[in-house]
CHARMM-style PDB file with segment names, atoms N, HN, CA, C and O in Angstrom:
ATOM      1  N   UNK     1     -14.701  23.048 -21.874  1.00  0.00      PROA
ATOM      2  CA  UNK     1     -15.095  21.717 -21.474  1.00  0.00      PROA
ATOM      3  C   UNK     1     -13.928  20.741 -21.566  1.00  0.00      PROA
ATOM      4  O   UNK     1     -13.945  19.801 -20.771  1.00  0.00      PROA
ATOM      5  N   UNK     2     -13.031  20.826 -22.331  1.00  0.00      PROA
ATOM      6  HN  UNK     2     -13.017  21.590 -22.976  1.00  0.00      PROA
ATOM      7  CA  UNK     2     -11.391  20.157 -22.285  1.00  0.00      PROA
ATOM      8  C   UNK     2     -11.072  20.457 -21.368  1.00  0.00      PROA
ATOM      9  O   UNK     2     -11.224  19.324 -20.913  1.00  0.00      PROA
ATOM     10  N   UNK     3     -10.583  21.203 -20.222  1.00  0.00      PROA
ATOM     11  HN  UNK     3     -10.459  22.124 -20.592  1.00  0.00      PROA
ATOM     12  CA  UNK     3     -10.257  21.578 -19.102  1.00  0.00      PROA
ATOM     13  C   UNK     3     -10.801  20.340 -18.106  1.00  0.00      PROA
ATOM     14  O   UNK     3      -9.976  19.807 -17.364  1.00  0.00      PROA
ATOM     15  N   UNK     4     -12.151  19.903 -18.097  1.00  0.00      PROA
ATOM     16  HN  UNK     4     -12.821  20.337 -18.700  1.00  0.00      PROA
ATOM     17  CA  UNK     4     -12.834  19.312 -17.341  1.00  0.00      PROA
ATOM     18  C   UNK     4     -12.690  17.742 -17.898  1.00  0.00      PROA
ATOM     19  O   UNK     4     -12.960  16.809 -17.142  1.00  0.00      PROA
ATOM     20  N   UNK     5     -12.348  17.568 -18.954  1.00  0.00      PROA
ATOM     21  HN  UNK     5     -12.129  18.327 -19.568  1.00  0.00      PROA
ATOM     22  CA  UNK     5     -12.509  16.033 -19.506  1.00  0.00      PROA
ATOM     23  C   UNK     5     -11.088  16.033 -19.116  1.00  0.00      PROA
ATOM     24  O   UNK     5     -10.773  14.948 -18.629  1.00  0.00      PROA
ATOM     25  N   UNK     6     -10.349  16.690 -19.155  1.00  0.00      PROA
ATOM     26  HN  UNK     6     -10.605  17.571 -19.550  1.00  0.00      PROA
ATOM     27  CA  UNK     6      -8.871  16.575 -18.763  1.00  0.00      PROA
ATOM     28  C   UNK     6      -8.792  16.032 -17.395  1.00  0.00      PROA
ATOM     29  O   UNK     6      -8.261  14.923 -17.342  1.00  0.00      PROA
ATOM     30  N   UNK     7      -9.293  16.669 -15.973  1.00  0.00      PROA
ATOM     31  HN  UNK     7      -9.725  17.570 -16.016  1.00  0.00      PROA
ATOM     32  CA  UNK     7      -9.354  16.604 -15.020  1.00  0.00      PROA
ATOM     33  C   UNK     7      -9.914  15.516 -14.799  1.00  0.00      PROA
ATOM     34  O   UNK     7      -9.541  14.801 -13.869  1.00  0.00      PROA
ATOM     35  N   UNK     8     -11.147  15.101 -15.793  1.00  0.00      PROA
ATOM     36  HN  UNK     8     -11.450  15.682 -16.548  1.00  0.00      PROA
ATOM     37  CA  UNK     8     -11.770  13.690 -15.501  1.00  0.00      PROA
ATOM     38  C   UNK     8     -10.948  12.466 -15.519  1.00  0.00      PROA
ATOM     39  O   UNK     8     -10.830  11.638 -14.616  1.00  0.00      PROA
ATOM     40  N   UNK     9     -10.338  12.479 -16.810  1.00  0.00      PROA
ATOM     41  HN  UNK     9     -10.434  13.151 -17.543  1.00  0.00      PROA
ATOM     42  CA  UNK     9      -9.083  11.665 -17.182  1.00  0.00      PROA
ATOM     43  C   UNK     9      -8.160  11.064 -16.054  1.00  0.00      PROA
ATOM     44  O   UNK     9      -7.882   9.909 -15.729  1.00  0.00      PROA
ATOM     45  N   UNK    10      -7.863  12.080 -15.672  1.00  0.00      PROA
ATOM     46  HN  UNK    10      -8.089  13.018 -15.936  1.00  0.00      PROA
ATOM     47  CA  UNK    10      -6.407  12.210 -15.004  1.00  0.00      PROA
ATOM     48  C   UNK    10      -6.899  11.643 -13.081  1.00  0.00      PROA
ATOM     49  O   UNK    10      -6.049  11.256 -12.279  1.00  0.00      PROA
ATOM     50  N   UNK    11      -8.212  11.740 -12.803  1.00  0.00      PROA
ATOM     51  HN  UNK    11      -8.903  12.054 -13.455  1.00  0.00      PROA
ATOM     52  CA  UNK    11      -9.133  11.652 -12.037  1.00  0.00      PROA
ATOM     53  C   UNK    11      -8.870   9.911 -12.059  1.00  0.00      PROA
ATOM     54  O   UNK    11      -8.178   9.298 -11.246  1.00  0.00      PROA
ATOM     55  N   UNK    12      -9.576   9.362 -13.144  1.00  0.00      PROA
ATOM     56  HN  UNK    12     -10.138   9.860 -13.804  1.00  0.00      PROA
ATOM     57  CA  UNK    12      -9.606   8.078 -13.568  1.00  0.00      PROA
ATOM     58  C   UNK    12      -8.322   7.413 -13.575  1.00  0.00      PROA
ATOM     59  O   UNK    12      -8.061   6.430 -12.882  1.00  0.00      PROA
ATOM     60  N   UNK    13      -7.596   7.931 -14.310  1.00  0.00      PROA
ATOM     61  HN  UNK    13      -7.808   8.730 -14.873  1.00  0.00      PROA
ATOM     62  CA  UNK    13      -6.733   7.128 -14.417  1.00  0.00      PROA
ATOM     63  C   UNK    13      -5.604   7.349 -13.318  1.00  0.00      PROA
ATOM     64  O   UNK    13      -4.575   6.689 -13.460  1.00  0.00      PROA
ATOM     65  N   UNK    14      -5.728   8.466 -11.924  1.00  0.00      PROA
ATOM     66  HN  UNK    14      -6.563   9.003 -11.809  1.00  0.00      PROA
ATOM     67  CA  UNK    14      -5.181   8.024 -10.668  1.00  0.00      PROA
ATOM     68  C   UNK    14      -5.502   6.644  -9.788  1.00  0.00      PROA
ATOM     69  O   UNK    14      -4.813   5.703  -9.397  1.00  0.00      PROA
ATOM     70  N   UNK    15      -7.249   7.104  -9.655  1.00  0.00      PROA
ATOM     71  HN  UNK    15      -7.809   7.869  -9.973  1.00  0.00      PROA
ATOM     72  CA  UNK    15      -7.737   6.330  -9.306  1.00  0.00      PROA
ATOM     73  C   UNK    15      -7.950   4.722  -9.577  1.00  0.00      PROA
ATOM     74  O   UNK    15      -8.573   3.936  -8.863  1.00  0.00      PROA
ATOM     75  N   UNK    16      -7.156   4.410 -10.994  1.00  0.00      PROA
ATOM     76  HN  UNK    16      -6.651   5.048 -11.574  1.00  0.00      PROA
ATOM     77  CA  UNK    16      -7.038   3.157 -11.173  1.00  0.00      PROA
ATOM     78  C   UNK    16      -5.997   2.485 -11.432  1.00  0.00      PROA
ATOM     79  O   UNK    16      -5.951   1.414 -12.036  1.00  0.00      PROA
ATOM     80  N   UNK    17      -4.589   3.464 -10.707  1.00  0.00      PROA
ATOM     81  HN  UNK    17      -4.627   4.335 -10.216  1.00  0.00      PROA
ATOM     82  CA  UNK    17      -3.144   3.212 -10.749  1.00  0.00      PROA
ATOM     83  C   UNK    17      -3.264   2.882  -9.105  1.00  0.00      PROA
ATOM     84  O   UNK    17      -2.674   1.882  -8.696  1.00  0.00      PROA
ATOM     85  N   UNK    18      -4.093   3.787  -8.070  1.00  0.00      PROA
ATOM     86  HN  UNK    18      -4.572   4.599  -8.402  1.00  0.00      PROA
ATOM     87  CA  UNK    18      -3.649   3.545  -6.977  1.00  0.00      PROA
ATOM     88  C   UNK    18      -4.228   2.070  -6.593  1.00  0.00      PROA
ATOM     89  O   UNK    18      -3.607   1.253  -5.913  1.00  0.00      PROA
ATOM     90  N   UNK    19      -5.850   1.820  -7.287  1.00  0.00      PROA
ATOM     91  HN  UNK    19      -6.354   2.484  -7.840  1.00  0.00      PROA
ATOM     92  CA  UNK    19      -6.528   0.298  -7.188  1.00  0.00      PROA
ATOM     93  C   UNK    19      -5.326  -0.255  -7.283  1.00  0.00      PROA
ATOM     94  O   UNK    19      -4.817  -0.638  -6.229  1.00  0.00      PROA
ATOM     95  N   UNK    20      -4.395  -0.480  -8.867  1.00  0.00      PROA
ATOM     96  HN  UNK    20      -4.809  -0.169  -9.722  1.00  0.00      PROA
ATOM     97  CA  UNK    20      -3.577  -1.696  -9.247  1.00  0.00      PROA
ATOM     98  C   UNK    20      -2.586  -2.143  -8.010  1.00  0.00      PROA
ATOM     99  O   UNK    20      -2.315  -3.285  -7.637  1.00  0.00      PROA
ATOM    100  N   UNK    21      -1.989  -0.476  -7.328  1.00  0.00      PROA
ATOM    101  HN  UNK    21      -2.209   0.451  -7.631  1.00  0.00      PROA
ATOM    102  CA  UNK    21      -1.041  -0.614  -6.356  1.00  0.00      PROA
ATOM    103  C   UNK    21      -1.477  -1.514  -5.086  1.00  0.00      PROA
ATOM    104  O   UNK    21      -0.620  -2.058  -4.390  1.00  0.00      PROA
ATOM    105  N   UNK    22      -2.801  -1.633  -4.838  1.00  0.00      PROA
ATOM    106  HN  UNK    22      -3.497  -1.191  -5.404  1.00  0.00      PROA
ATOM    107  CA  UNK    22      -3.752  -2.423  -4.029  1.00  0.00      PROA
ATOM    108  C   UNK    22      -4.123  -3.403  -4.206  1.00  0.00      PROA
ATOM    109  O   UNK    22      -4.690  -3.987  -3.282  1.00  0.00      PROA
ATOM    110  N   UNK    23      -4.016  -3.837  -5.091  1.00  0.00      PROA
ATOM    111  HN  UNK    23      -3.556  -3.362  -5.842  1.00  0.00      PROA
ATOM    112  CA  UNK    23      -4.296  -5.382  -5.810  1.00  0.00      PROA
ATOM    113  C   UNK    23      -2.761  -5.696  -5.195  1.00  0.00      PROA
ATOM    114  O   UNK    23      -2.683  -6.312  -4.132  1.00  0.00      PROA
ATOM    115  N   UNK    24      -1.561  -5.264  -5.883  1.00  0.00      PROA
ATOM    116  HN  UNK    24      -1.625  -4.764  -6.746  1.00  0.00      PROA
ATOM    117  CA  UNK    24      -0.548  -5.902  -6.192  1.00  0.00      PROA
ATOM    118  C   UNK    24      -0.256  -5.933  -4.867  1.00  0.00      PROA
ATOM    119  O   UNK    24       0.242  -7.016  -4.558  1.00  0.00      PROA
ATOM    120  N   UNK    25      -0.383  -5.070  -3.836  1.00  0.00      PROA
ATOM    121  HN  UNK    25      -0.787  -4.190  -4.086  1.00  0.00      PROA
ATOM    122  CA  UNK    25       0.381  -5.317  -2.465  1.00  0.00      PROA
ATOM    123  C   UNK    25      -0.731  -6.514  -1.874  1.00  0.00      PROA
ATOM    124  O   UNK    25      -0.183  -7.214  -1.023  1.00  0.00      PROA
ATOM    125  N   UNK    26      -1.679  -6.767  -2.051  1.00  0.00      PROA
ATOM    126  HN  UNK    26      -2.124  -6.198  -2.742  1.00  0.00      PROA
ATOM    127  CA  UNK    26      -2.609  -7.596  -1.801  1.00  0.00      PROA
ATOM    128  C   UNK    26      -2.289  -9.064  -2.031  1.00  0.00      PROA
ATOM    129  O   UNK    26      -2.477  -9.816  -1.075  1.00  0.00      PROA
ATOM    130  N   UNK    27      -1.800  -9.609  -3.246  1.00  0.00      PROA
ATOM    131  HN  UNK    27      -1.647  -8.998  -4.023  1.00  0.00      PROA
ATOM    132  CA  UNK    27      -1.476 -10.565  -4.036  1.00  0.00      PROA
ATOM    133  C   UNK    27       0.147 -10.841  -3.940  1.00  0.00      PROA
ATOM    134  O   UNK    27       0.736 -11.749  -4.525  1.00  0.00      PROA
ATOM    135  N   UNK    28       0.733  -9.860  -3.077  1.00  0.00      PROA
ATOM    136  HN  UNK    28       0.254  -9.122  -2.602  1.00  0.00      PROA
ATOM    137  CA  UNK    28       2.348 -10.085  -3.003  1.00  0.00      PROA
ATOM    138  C   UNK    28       2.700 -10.804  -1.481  1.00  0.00      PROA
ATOM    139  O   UNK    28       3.654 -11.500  -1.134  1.00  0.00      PROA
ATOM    140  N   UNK    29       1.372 -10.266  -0.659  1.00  0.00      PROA
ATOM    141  HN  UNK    29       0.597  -9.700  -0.941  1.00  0.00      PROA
ATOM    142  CA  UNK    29       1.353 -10.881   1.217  1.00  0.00      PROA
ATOM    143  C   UNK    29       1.875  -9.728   1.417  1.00  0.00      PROA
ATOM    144  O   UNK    29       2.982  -9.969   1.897  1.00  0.00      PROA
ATOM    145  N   UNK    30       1.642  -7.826   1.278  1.00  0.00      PROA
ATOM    146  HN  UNK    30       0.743  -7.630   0.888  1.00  0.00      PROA
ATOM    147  CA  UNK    30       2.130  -7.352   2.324  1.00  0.00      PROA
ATOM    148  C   UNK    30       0.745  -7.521   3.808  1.00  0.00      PROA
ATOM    149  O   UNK    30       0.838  -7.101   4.961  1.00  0.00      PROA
ATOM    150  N   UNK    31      -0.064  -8.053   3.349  1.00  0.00      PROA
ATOM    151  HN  UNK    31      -0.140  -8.395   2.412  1.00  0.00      PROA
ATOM    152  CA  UNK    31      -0.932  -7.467   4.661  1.00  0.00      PROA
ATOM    153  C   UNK    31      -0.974  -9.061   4.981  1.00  0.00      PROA
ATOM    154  O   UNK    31      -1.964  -9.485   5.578  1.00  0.00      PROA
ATOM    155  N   UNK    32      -0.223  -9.714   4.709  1.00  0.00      PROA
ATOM    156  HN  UNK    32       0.581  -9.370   4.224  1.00  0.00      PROA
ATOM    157  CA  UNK    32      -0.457 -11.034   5.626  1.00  0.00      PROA
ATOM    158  C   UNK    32      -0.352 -11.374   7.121  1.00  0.00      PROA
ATOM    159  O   UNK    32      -0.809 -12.368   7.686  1.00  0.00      PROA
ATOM    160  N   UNK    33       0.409 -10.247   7.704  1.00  0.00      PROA
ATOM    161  HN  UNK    33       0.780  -9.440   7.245  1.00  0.00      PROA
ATOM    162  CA  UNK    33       1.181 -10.709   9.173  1.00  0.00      PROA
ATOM    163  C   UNK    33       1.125  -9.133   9.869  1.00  0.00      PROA
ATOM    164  O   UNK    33       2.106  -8.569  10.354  1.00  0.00      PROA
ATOM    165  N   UNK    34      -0.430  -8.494   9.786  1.00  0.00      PROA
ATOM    166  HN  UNK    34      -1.226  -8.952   9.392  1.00  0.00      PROA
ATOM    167  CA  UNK    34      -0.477  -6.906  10.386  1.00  0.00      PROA
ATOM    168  C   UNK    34       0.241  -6.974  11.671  1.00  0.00      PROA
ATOM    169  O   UNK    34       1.169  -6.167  11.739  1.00  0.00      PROA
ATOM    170  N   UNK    35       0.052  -7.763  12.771  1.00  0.00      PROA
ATOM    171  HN  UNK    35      -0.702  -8.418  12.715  1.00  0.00      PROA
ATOM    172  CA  UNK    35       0.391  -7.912  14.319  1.00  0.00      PROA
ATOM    173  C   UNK    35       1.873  -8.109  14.336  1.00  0.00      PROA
ATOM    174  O   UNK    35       2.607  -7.498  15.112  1.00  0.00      PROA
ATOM    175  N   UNK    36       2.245  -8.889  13.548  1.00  0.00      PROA
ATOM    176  HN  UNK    36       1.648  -9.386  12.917  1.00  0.00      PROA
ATOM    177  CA  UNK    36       3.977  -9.643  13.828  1.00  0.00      PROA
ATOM    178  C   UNK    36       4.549  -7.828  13.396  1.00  0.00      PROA
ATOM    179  O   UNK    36       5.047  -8.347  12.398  1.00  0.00      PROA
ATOM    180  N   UNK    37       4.808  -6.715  13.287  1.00  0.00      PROA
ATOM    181  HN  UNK    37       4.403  -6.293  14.098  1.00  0.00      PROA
ATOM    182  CA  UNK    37       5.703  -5.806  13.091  1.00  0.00      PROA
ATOM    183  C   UNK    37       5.584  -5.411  14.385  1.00  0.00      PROA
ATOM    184  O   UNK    37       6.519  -5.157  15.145  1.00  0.00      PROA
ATOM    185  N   UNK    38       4.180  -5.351  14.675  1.00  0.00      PROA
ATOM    186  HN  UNK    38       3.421  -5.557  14.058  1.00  0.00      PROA
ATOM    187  CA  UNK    38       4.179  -4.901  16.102  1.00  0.00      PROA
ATOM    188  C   UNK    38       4.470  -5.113  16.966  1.00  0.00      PROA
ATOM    189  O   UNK    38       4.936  -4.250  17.710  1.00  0.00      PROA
ATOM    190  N   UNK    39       4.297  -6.834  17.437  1.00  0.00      PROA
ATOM    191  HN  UNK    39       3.919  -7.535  16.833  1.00  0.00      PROA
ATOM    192  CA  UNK    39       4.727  -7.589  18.361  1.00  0.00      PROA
ATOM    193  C   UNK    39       6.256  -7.349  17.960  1.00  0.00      PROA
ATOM    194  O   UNK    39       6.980  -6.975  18.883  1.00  0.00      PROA
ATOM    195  N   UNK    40       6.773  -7.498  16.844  1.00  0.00      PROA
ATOM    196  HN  UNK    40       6.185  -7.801  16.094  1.00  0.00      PROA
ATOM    197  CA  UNK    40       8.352  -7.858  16.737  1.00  0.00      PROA
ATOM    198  C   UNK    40       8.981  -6.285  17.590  1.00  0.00      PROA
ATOM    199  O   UNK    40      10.119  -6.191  18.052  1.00  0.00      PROA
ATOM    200  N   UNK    41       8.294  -5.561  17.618  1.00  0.00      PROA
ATOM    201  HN  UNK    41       7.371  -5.637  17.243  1.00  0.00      PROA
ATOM    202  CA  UNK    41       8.966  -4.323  18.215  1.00  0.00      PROA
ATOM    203  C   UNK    41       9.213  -4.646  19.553  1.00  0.00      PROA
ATOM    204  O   UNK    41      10.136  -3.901  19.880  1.00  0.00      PROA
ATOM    205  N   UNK    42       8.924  -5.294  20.442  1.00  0.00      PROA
ATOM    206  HN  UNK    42       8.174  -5.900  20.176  1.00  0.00      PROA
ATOM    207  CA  UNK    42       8.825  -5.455  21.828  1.00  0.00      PROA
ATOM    208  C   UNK    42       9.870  -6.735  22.025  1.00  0.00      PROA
ATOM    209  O   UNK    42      10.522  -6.844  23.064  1.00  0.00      PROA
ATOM    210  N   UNK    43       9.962  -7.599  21.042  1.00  0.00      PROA
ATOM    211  HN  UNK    43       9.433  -7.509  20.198  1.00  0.00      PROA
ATOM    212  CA  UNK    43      11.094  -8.394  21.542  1.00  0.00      PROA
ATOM    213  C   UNK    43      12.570  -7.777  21.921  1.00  0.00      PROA
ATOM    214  O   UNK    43      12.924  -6.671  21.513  1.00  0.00      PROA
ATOM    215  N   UNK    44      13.257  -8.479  22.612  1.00  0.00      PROA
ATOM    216  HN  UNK    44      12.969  -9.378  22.943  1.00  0.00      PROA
ATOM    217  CA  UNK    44      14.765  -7.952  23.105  1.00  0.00      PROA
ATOM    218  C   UNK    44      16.435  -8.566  22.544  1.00  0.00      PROA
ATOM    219  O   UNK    44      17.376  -9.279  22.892  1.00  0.00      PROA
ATOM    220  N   UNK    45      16.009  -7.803  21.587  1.00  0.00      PROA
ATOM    221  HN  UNK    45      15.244  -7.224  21.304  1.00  0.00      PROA
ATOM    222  CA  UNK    45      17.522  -8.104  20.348  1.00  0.00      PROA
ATOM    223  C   UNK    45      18.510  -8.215  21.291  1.00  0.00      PROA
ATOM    224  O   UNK    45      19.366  -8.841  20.666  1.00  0.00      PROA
ATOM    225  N   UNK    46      18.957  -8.014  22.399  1.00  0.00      PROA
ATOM    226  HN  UNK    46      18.262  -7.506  22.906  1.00  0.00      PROA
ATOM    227  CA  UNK    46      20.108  -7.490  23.107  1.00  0.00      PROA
ATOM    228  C   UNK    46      21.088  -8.867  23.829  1.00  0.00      PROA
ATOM    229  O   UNK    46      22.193  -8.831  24.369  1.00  0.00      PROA
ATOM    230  N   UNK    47      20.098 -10.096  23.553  1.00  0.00      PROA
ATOM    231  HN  UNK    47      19.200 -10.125  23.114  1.00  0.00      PROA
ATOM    232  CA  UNK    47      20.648 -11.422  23.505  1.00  0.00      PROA
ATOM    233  C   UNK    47      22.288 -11.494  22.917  1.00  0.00      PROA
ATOM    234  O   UNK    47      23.313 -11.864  23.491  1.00  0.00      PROA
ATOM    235  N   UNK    48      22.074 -11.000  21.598  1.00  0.00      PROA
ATOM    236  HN  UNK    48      21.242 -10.698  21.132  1.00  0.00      PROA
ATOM    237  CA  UNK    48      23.047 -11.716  20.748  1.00  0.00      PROA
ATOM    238  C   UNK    48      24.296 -10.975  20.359  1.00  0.00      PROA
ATOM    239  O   UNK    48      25.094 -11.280  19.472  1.00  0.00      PROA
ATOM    240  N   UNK    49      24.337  -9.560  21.484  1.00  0.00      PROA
ATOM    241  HN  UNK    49      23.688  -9.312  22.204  1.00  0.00      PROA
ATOM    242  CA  UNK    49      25.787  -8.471  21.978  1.00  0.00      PROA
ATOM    243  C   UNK    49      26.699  -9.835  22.502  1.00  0.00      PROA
ATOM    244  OT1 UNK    49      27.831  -9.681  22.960  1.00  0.00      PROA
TER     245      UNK     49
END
């Protein structure tokens, strides 16, 4: 049954490292501007050769 409380553990405490990583990208503005990477791909850098 250690085998399994082990797995539970380790279960848990992934699952509430990857939440924190989700909070923190949340609270830092990576998902503030989803469209602008996309749109920025299509503009034409080639102005400023």
């Amino acid at each position: 049954m250690s085998g399994m409380m082990l797995i539970a553990v380790a279960a848990i405490s992934l699952g509430l490292a990857a939440l924190g990583c989700l909070l923190w990208a949340l609270s830092s503005g990576q998902y503030d501007d989803p469209d602008g990477a996309a749109a920025r791909i299509l503009l034409d850098d080639d102005e400023d050769k």
